[in-house]
C-alpha positions in Angstrom: 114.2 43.1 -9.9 118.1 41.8 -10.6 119.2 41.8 -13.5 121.0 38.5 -14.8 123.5 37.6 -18.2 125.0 34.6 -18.8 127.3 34.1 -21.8 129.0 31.4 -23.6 130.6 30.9 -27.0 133.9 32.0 -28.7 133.8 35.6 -27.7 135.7 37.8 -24.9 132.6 37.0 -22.2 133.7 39.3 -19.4 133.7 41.8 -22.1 130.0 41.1 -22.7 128.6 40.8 -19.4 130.0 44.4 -18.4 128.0 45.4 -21.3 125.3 43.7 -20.4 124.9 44.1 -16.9 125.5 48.5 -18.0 122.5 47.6 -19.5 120.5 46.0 -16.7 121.7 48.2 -14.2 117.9 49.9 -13.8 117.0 46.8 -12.6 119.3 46.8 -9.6 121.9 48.5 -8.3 123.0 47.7 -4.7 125.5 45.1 -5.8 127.1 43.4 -8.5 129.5 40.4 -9.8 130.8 38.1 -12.3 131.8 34.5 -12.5 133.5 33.2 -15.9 135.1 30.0 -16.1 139.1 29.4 -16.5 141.5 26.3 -16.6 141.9 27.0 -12.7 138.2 27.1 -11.9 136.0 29.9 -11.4 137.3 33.3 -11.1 134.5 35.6 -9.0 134.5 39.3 -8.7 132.1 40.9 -6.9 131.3 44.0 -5.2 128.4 46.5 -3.0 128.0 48.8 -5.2 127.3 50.0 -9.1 128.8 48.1 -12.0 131.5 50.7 -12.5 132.2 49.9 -8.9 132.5 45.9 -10.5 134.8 47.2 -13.4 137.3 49.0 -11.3 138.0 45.4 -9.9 141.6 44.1 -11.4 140.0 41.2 -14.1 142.9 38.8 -13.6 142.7 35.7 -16.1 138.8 36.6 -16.6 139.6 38.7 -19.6 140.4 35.7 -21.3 137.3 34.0 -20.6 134.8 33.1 -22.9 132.0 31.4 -20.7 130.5 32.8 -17.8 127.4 34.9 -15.6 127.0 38.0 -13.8 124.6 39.9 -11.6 123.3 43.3 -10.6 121.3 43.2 -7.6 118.3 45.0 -6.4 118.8 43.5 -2.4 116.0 41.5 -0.9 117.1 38.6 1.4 120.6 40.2 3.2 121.9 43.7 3.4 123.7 45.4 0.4 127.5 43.5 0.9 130.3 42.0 -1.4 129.0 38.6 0.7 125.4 39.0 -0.1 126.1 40.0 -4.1 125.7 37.4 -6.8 126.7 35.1 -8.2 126.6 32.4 -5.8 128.7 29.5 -4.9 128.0 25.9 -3.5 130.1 24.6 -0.9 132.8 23.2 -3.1 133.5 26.6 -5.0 132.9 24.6 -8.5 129.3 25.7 -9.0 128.5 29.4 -9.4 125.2 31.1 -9.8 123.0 34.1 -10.5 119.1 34.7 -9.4 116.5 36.8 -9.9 113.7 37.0 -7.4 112.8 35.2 -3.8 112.5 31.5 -3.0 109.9 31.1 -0.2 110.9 28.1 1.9 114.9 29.2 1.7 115.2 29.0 5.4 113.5 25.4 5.7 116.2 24.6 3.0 119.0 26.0 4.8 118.6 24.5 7.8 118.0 21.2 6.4 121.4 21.5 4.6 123.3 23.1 7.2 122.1 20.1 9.3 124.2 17.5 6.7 126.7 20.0 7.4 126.7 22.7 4.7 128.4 25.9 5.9 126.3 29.3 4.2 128.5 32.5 3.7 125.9 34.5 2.8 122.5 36.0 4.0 120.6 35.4 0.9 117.8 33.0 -0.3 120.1 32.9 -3.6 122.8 30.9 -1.9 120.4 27.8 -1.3 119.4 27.5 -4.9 123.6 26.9 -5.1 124.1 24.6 -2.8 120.9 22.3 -3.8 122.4 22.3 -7.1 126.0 21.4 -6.0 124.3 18.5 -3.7 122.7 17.3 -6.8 126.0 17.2 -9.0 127.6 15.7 -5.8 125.1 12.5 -6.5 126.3 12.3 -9.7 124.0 14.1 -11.6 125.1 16.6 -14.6 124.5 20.3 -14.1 121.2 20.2 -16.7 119.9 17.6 -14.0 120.9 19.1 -10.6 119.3 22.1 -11.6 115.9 20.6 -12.5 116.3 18.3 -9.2 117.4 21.1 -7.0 114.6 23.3 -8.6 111.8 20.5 -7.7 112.5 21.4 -3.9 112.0 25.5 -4.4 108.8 26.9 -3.8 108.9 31.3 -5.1 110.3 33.1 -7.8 113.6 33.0 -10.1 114.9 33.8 -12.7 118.1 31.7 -12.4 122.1 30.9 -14.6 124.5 28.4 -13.3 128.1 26.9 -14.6 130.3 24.5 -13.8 133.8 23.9 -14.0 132.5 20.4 -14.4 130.9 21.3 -17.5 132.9 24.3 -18.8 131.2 24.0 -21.9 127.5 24.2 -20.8 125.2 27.1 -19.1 122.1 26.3 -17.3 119.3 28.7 -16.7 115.5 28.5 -15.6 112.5 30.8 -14.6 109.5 30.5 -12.9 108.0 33.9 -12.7 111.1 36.1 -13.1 111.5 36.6 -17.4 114.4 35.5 -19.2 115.3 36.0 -22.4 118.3 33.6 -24.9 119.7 35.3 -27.4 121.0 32.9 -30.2 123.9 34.1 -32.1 126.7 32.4 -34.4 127.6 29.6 -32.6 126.8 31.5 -29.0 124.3 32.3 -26.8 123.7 35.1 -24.5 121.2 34.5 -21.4 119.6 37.9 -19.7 116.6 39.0 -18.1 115.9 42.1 -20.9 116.7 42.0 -24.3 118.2 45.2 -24.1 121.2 43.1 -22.9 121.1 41.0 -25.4 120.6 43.3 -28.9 124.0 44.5 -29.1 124.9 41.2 -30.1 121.9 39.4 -31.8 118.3 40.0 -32.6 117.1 36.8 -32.6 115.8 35.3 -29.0 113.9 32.7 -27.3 111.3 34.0 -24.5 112.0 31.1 -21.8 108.6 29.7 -20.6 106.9 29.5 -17.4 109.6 26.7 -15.5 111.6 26.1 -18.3 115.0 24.5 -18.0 117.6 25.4 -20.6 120.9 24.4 -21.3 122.9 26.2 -24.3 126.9 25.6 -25.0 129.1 24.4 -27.8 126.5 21.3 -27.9 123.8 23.1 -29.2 121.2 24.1 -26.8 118.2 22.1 -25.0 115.1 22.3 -23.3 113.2 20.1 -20.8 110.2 21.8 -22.8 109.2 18.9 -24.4 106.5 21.3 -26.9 108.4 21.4 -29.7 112.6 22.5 -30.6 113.9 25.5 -29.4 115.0 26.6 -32.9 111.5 26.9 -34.1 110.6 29.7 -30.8 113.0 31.9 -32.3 111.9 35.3 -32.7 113.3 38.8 -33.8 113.2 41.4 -31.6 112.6 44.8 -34.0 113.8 47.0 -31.5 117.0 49.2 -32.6 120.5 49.2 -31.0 119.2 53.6 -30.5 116.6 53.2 -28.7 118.3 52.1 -25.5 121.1 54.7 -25.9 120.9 58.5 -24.8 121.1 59.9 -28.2 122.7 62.8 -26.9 120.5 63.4 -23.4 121.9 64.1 -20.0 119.4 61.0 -18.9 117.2 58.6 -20.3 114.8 59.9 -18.6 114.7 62.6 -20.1 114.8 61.3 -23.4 111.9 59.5 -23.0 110.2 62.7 -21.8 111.2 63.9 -25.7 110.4 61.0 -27.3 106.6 61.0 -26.4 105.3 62.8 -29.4 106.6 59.3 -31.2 105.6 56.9 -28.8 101.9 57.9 -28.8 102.0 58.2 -32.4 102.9 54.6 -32.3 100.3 53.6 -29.7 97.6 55.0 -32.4 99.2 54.3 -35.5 97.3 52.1 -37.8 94.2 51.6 -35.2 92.1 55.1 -35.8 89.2 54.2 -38.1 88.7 58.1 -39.0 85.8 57.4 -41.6 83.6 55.6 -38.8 85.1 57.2 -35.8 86.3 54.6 -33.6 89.7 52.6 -33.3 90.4 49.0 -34.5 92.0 46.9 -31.6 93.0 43.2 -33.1 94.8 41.8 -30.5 91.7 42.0 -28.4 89.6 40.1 -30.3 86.6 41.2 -29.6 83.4 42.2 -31.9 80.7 44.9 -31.5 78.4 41.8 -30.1 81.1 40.9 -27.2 82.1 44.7 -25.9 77.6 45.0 -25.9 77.9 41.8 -23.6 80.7 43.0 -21.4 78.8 44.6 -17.9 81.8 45.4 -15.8 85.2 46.1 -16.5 88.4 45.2 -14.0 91.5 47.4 -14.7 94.5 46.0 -12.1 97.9 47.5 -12.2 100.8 48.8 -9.9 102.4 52.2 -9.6 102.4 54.4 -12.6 100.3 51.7 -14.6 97.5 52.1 -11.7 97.3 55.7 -12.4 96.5 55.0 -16.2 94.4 52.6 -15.2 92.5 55.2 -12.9 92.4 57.8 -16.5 91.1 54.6 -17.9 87.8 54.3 -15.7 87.4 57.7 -16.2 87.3 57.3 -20.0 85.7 53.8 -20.2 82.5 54.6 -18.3 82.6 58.2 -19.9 82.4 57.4 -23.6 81.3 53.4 -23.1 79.3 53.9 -20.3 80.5 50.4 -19.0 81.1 50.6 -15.0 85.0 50.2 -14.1 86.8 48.7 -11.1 90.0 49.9 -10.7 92.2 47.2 -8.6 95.3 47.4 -7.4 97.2 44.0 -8.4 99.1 43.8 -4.6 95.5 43.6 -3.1 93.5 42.1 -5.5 94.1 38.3 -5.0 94.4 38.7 -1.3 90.4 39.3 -1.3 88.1 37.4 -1.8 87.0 39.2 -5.4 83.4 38.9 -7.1 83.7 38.2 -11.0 80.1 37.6 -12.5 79.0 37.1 -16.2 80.3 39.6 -18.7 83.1 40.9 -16.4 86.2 41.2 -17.8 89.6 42.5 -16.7 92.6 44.0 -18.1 95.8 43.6 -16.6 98.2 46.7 -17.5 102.0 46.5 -16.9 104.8 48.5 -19.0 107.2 44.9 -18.6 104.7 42.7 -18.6 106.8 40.8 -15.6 105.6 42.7 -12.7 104.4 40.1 -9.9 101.5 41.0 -8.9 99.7 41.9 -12.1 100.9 38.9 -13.1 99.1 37.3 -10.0 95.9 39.3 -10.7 95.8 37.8 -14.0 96.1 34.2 -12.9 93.5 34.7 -10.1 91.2 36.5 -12.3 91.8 33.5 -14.9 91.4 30.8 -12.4 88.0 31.8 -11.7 86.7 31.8 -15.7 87.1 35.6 -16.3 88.7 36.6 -19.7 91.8 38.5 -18.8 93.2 41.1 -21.6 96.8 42.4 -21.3 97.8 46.0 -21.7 101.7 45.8 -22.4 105.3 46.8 -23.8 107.3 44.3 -23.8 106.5 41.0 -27.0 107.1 37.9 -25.5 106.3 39.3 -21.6 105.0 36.7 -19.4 101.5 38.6 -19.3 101.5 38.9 -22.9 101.9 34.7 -23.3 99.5 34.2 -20.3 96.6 36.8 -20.8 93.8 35.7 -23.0 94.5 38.6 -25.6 95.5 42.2 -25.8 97.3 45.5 -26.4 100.6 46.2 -27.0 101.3 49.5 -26.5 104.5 50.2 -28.7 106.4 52.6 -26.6 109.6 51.4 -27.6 112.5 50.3 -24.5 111.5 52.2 -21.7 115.2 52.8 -19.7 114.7 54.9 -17.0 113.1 53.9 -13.5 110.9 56.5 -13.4 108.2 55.7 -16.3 107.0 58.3 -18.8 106.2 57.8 -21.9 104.8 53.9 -21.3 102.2 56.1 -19.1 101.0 58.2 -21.4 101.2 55.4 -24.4 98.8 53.3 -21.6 96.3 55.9 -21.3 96.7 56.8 -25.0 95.4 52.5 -25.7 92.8 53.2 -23.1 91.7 56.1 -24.8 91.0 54.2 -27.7 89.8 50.8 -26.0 87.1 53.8 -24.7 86.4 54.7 -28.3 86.1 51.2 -29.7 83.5 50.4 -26.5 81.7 53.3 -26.4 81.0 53.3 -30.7 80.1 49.6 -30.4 77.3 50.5 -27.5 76.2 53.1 -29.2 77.0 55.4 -26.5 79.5 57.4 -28.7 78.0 58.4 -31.9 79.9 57.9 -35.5 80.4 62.2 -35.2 81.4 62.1 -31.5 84.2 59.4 -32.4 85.2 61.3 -35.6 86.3 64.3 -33.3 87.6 62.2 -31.2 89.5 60.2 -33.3 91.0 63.9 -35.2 91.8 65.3 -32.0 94.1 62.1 -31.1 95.8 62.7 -34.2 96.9 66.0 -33.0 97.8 64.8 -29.6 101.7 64.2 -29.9 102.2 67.7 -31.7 100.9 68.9 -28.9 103.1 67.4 -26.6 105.8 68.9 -28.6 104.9 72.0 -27.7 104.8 71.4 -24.0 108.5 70.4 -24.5 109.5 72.9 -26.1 109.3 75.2 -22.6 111.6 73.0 -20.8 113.9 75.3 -20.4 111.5 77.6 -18.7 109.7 74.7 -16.1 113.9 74.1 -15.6 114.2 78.0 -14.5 110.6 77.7 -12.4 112.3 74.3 -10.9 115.0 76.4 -9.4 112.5 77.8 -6.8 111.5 74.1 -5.3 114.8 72.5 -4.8 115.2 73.3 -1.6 111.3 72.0 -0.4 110.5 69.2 1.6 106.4 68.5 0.8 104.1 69.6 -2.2 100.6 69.2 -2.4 99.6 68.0 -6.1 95.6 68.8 -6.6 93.2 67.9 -9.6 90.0 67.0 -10.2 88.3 65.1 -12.8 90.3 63.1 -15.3 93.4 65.5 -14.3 92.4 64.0 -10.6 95.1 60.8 -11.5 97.6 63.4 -13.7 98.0 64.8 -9.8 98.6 61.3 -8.3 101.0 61.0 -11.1 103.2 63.9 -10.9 103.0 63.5 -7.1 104.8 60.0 -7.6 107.1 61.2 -10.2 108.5 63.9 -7.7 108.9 61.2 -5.0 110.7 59.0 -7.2 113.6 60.7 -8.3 114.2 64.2 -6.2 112.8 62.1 -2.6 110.7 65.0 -2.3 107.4 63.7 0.1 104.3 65.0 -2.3 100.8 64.1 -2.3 98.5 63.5 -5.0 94.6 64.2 -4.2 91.0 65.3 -5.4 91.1 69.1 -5.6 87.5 69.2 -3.8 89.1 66.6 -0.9 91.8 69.6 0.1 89.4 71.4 2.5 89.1 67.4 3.8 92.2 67.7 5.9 95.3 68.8 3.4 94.4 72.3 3.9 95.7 72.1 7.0 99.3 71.9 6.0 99.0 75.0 4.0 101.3 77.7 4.5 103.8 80.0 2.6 106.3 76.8 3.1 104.2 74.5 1.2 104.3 74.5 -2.9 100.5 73.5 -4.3 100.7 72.4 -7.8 97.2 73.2 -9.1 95.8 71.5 -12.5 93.5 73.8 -13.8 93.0 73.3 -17.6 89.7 75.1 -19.4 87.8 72.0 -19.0 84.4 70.8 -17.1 85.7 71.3 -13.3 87.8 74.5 -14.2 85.4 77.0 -11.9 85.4 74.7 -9.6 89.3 74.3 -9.5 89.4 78.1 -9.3 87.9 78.2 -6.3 90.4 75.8 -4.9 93.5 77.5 -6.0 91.8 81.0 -4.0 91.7 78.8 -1.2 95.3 78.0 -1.0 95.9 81.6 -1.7 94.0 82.7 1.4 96.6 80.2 3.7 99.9 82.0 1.7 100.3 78.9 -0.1 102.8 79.1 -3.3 100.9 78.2 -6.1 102.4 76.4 -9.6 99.6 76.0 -12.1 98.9 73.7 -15.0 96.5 76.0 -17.4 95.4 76.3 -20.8 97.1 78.1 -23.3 96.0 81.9 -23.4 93.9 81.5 -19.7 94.5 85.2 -18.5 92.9 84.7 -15.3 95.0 81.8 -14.2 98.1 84.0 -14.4 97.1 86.3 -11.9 96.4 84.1 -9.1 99.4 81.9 -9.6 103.1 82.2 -8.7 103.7 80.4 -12.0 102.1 79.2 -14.8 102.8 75.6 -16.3 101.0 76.3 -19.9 99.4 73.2 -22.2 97.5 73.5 -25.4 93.8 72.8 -25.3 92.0 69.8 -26.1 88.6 68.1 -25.4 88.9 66.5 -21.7 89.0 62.7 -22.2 92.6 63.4 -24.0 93.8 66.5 -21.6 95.9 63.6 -18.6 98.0 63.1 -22.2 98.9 66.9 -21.9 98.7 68.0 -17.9 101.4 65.4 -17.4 104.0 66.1 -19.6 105.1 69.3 -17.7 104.3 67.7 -14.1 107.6 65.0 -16.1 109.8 67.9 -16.7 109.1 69.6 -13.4 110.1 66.2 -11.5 112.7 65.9 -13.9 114.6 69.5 -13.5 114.4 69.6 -9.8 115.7 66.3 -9.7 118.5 66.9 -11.7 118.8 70.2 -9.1 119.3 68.3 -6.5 122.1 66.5 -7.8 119.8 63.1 -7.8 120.3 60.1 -9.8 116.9 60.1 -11.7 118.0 56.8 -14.1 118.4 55.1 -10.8 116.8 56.3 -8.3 117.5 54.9 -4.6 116.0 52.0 -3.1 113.8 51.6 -6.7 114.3 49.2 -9.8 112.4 49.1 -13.1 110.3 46.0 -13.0 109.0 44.6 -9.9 109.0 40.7 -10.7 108.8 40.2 -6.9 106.5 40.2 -4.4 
């Protein structure tokens, strides 16, 4: 959830790691601090607080440094506080460090150290890691060593970098379930847990494996990775320098709102078979015969990714006919699951980092099932450890709050559907041609829906000051409501509630009154009588209705306080549509209410803990 750079090589490094952690910040953004090395020793900044909080600091000698780590934390062991912010010392102040995720048996640790009388000064689980290391180099050992000794004795996650004044030439890092990324330059080397900290500087990276020990520095770099040499992992990352800037927007949320039409065109792009109707999936690997054999499919995911995955039942036993399970990956391995023959899963995470997919996977694995990844991220953790899968192209997804990897997920559902449901025969070669031309016209669709944001900003205005809504659908929009229920929650810390449409009269109804805003889903599709009836329902109670409708739907105008308006399309693609205004509505009252939506409280972008 932290996010973590290390530097080293002839540059100005404190000039680097600002950038870098500006970069990070979505990750975490209670605290933040730097190490770098000098002739004196280390000189530590740190601070509760943003990283413009960390910059306001006076630098001192740092500005001169060209070696050195920093931190922006997202707080899990030890309240937000310049005491509890990284990086880390050991006891004797010459060993500095920077984590990324929770160590399990840190109290057991701490107690055994404080008992050879080892003073802590902070609250965290971090600060252990530090002082097992400086133990380690107290014995004698070099810093490359103490950090694989002191690691041997940790049991939980990290992402971890670590100098020396003893080895000013030489940075350590290591993961074990928290991702991190080297990025190799001219004779220097950047450490971070995202490349977007990284590709200002150099394109070319190495994607640390699962508990890898690295050490980079004016000697080269090294690896207790004993698979092959480091130079021959490198990769380039194709993403450019403008897709993690604004471009001009307020947010990046809200430039990811715009930049949907593209991202779904790349989720499609080159896998639509239009002659035979169906969509070409090669990272899966699987032919017609294995998708016939398959009997049950598994779709696990957190968050936003669960509510693709719940579009993604709706389309796989629709067009496949294949029954789905829809998990979610913070339950799943805490039960004791039943995978039989021809069950597969698919694991779906826009990181491909988040800890609990990632523990879905390996328990799904453990047991002989073939696990398939849905992600965005090349070189994620889920992408090396899943049997095959999807990437779904989305591009750098900034903001907390996801968008566009949501509807780039259900978009590479939608076709993992089509591919299924040709190869069982369930979808005929004329069904999928339809299908396939109507995806096509999917993203200019969702230009059109974003061409009234100005107009859901004016209807936004109204609901600024409200403390509940009530988000209803049914059908395949039944998850869009789930959705744009989170996506409220998340940035404006409006309480809203997703739920069936049909469930309302269930208990929801009761809250109904001329104080409660109903947002109503209620597109020209199967359930759209149905979801009539509902909205006169909330009418009768005074409730204030918003309504998602299709495009020239008269009658949905004159029950509704307003009128959210989407083009039509058949229903298996219509979540790609309902949910772009239910974005902008989130967005605009949000931004309203004067709310950080980039970095929303209490939240970070990728959940790499448990």
């Amino acid at each position: 959830m932290c996010g973590i750079v290390g530097y080293i090589g002839p540059k100005n490094a404190l000039e680097i790691l600002l950038g870098g952690l500006r970069r990070l910040e979505y990750r975490g953004y209670d605290s933040a601090g730097y190490a770098v090395q000098s002739p004196e020793g280390l000189i530590l900044r740190r601070c509760r607080g943003r990283v413009a909080d960390l910059e306001a600091l006076d630098p001192g000698d740092a500005v001169s440094a060209t070696a050195g780590i920093a931190h922006t934390r997202w707080a899990t062991h030890g309240e937000p506080s310049e005491r509890n912010a990284h990086p880390q010392l050991d006891a004797s102040g010459r060993i500095a460090l920077v984590h990324n995720g929770i160590i399990e048996n840190y109290r057991s640790l701490r107690r055994e150290l404080q008992a050879q009388g080892i003073e802590f000064k902070s609250d965290t689980d971090t600060e252990v890691i530090a002082q097992l290391v400086g133990f380690e180099v107290s014995a004698g050992k070099n810093l490359f060593e103490a950090v694989r000794s002191a690691l041997a004795r940790v049991q939980g996650a990290y992402g971890i970098a670590v100098i020396s004044t003893l080895e000013p030439d030489t940075l350590v890092a290591a993961r074990h379930g928290s991702p991190l990324v080297v990025g190799v330059g001219d004779g220097e080397y950047i450490i971070a847990s995202d490349v977007a900290a990284i590709i200002s500087h150099t394109r070319d990276v190495i994607y640390l494996g699962e508990g890898e020990v690295v050490s980079v520095g004016l000697n080269g770099m090294s690896s207790d990775d004993t698979s092959g040499l480091l130079r021959d992992r490198v990769e380039t990352v194709e993403w450019d320098l403008a897709e993690i800037e604004k471009n001009g927007f307020a947010h990046y949320m809200l430039k990811e709102i715009f930049s949907q039409p593209e991202s779904l065109t790349n989720a499609f792009l080159g896998r639509i078979d239009l002659d035979e109707g169906t969509a070409h999936l090669g990272g899966l690997g699987l032919t017609p015969a294995d998708m016939n054999s398959v009997n049950r499919i598994m779709l696990t995911a957190c968050g936003t990714s669960w509510h693709a995955a719940l579009i993604g039942k709706y389309l796989i036993e629709s067009l496949a006919r294949v029954p789905v399970d829809v998990e979610y990956a913070s339950e799943f391995r805490y039960r004791d699951f039943v995978i039989g023959p021809g069950s597969i899963m698919f694991v779906i995470s826009q990181s491909g980092e988040t800890a609990d997919t990632l523990a879905a996977l390996r328990a799904c694995r453990s047991r002989g099932c073939k696990v398939f990844g849905i992600v965005n991220v090349v070189g994620s953790t889920i992408a090396r450890e899943a049997d095959a899968g999807v990437y779904i192209h989305a591009g750098p997804e900034i903001g907390v709050a996801s968008t566009k990897a949501f509807t780039s997920q259900v978009m590479v559902l939608s076709l993992i559907a089509m591919a299924f449901g040709r190869a069982r025969g369930v979808l005929s070669r004329a069904q999928g041609v339809d299908l396939a031309r109507e995806i096509r016209l999917i993203p200019g669709k969702v230009g059109r829906i974003l061409d009234r944001s100005d107009t859901i900003a004016a209807i936004a205005q109204e609901f600024t000051s409200a403390r509940n809504f009530l988000y209803l659908g049914r059908g395949y929009n039944y998850p869009v409501a789930l959705e744009g229920a989170l996506k409220l929650k998340e940035i404006s810390y409006i309480h809203a509630e997703g739920y069936p449409a049909a469930e309302m009269k269930h208990g929801p109804i009761a809250l109904i009154d001329e104080e409660m805003p109903v947002l109503v889903i209620a597109v020209k599709d199967a359930a759209h009588d149905k979801i009539m009836s509902n909205i006169q329902e909330v009418r009768a109670r005074r409730g204030k209705i918003l309504a998602v409708a299709t495009e020239g739907d008269e009658e949905i105008s004159a029950i509704s306080d307003h009128v959210l308006w989407v083009p039509a399309t058949v229903d298996p693609l219509m979540p790609l549509l309902t949910v772009i205004p239910l974005q902008l509505l989130a967005y605009h009252i949000a931004t309203a209410r004067g709310c950080d939506v980039d970095k929303p409280r209490n939240l970070a972008k990728s959940v790499t803990v448990e």
